[in-house]
C-alpha positions, -999 to +999 in steps of 0.1 A: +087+337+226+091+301+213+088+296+175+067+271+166+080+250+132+058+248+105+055+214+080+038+215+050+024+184+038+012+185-002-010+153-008-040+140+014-043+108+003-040+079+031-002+087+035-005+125+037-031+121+064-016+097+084+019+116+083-003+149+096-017+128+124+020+116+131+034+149+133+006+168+153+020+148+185+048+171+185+048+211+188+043+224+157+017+234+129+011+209+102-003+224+064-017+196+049-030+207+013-044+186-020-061+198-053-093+178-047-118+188-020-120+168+009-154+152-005-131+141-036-106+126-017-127+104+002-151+093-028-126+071-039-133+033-047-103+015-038-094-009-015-067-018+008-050-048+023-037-043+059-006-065+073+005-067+108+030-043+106+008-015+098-017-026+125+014-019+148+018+014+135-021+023+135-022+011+176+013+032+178-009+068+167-040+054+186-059+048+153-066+011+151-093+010+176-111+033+156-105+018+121-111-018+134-149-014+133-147-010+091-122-040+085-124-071+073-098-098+085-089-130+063-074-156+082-062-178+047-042-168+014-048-194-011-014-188-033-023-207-069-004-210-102-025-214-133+004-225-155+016-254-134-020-262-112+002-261-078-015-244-051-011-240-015-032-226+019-014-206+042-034-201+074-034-187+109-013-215+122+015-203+101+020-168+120+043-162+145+033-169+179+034-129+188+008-121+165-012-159+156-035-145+185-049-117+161-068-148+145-059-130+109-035-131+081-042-093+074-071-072+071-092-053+041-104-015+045-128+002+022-108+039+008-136+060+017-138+039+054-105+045+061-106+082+047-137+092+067-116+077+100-084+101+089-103+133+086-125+133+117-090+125+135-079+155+120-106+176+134-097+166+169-065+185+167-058+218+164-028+223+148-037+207+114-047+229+090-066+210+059-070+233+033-066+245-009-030+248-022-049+283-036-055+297+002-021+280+018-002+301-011-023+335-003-008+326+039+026+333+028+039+314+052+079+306+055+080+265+063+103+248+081+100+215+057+077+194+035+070+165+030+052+152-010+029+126-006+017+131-043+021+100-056+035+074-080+024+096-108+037+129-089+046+163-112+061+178-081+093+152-089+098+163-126+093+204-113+122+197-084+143+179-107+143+150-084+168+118-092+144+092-100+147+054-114+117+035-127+113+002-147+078-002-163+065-035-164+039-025-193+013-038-171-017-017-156-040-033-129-081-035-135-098-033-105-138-039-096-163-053-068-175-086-073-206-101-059-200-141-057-218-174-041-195-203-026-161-187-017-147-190+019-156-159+035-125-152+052-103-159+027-082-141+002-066-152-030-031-148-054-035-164-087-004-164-107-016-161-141+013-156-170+000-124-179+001-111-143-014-119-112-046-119-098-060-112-064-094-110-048-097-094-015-129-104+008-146-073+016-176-087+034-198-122+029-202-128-011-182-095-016-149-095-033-118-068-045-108-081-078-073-070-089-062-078-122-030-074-135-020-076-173-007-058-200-023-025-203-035-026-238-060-056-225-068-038-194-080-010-212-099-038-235-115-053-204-120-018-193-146-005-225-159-042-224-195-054-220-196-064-178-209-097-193-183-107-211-159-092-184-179-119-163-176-141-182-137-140-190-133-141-152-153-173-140-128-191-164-097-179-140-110-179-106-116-210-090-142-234-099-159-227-059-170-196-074-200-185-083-203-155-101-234-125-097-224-091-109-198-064-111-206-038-084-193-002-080-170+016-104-138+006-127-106+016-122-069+017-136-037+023-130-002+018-145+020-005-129+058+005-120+089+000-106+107+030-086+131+048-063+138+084-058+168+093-044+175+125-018+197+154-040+221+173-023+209+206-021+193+232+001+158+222-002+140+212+030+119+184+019+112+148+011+090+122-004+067+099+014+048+070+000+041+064-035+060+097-048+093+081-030+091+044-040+066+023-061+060-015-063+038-043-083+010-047-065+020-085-059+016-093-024-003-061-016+027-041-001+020-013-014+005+015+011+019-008+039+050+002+029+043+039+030+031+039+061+061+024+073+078+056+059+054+073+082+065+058+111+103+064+099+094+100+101+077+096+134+107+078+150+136+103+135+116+134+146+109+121+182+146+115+187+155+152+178+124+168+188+141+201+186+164+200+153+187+225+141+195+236+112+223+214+099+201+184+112+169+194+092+192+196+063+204+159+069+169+150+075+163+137+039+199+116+042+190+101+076+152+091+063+168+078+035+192+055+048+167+045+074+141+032+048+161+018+022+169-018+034+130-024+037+126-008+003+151-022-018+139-059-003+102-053-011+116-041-047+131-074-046+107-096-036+079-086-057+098-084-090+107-115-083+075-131-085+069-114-113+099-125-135+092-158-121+055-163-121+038-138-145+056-159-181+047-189-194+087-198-198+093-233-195+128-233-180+111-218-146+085-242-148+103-269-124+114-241-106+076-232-097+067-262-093+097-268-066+085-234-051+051-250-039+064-285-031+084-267-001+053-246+007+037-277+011+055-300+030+078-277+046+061-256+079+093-236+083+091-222+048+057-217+052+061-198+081+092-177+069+069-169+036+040-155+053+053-137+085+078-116+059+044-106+040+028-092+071+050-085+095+082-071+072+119-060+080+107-036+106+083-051+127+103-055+160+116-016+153+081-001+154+074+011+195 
């Protein structure tokens, strides 16, 4: 009789879920647990940017079809720096001809959209099991591996003693629904602001994502503030197009940080996936595009040795590793350097910024190079 491996999966955020649907294409059973109910999980109001590369992955597990009816493409990013009043369009005509035909730079989901598509895909297979860490635990069961997708904030790292490097920018981001009047609809915004950036996401027609990076002591200020005054303090930064109506929906916070876990040498049959291996600034909006790009790492390494043994489980963590760090480290890279560079009023980079837009502008190449590593990353021609 064959045994069938088991894989725990402890998180079911957007990474946990995806990962479960990943791995139920092979033969095994797949745990996925999480200390909210499922109602919780999905209840959340975020929202999520959506590059190319992740659409790959999303067609890869047969998911995109069914997600595409709750996105919203943008087919411009205006890029703008407050401090030196350069600013610069890139469009559609700057993509890569293999992808220019998607007539978008990237896409925005809705959390609870994109949750709601996750979990009835889970239903439709029958060996995920969705249920409390309290009732997995009473199963006893003896599992092959897991996989943490807990987090940036994770305790499971600090229980596991897990090696793990982090720089804090002492920023935290603010985010909120905006209604507005005379924006481009399709459109999405970065506004460099020396106290952090500053991005609005297009949700739907006079519907935007604001999020709003600064120190943390004035997010929290902005956070217990009247939604006037919040109002208020943001028609002075966006740009002068917009027309301000009302805050919709809830507030929310987070902390913003800089990290890397690495794999330990020892016995333990498991990893971390997502933001509980690797965090970033939000900058750029990498952030769960990069952890489903972990999720595809998984994919790939487990459909070349479908059948692993035990020494190759074991290397498992070492193999994953290696095979996501490149794309890591350069995202790491990338978005803390716009940071150093643009969130400071420090007027030895100020020619520097402004030189960064001049070639934006008048260069197409640069243009091109700038926005097809966005959405497309490191990896794109490796996803199948």
């Amino acid at each position: 009789m064959k045994n069938i491996p088991n894989y725990k999966i402890v998180g079911s955020g957007p990474t946990g879920l995806l990962l479960s649907i990943a791995l139920s294409k092979f033969d095994c059973n797949i745990f996925l647990t999480d200390i909210l109910t499922r109602e919780r999980l999905i209840e959340k109001d975020k929202t999520y940017a959506i590059t190319h590369s992740t659409r790959k992955i999303l067609s890869k597990f047969k998911l995109w079809k069914k997600l595409e009816p709750y996105l919203f493409g943008f087919d411009t990013l205006s890029i703008s720096d407050s401090v030196t009043s350069a600013i610069t369009n890139l469009s559609i005509s700057d993509l890569d001809d293999d992808i220019s035909s998607y007539e978008n730079i990237g896409w925005v989901v809705k959390h609870s959209d994109l949750m709601n598509v996750f979990f009835l895909e889970i239903e439709n297979h029958d060996n995920i099991f969705f249920m409390s860490s309290k009732k997995l635990l009473h199963k006893k069961i003896l599992f092959d591996y897991q996989f943490f997708s807990t987090g940036a904030n994770s305790l499971d790292k600090k229980l596991l003693n897990i090696l793990d490097i982090k720089k804090s920018y002492n920023q935290s981001c603010l985010t909120f629904k905006v209604s507005l009047r005379g924006n481009c609809e399709k459109r999405a915004y970065e506004i460099f602001r020396k106290e952090g950036p500053l991005a609005l996401l297009p949700l739907e027609k006079n519907l935007y994502q604001v999020i709003w990076t600064s120190s943390t002591l004035k997010s929290v200020e902005r956070l217990n503030s009247d939604k006037n005054f919040l109002l208020d303090n943001l028609s002075t930064i966006l740009p002068d197009e917009f027309k301000l109506d009302q805050i919709i929906g809830e507030f929310n916070i987070f902390p913003v940080s800089l990290s890397l876990n690495f794999p330990v040498f020892n016995l333990k049959k498991m990893v971390f996936v997502g933001d509980a291996f690797h965090t970033f600034h939000p900058v750029g909006g990498q952030g769960l595009n990069t952890c489903w790009r972990d999720v595809n790492t998984i994919f790939d390494l487990f459909n070349k040795n479908i059948s692993m043994t035990k020494m190759q489980m074991f290397l498992f963590k070492f193999k994953y590793f290696s095979s996501r760090i490149l794309d890591i480290i350069f995202t790491m890279l990338i978005t803390d350097s716009l940071i150093l560079m643009f969130a400071n009023k420090n007027l030895f980079l100020f020619p520097l910024r402004k030189l960064s837009f001049l070639l934006l502008n008048n260069f197409h190449f640069i243009r091109k190079l700038v926005l097809n590593q966005m959405t497309k990353s490191l990896i794109y021609s490796k996803i199948k």
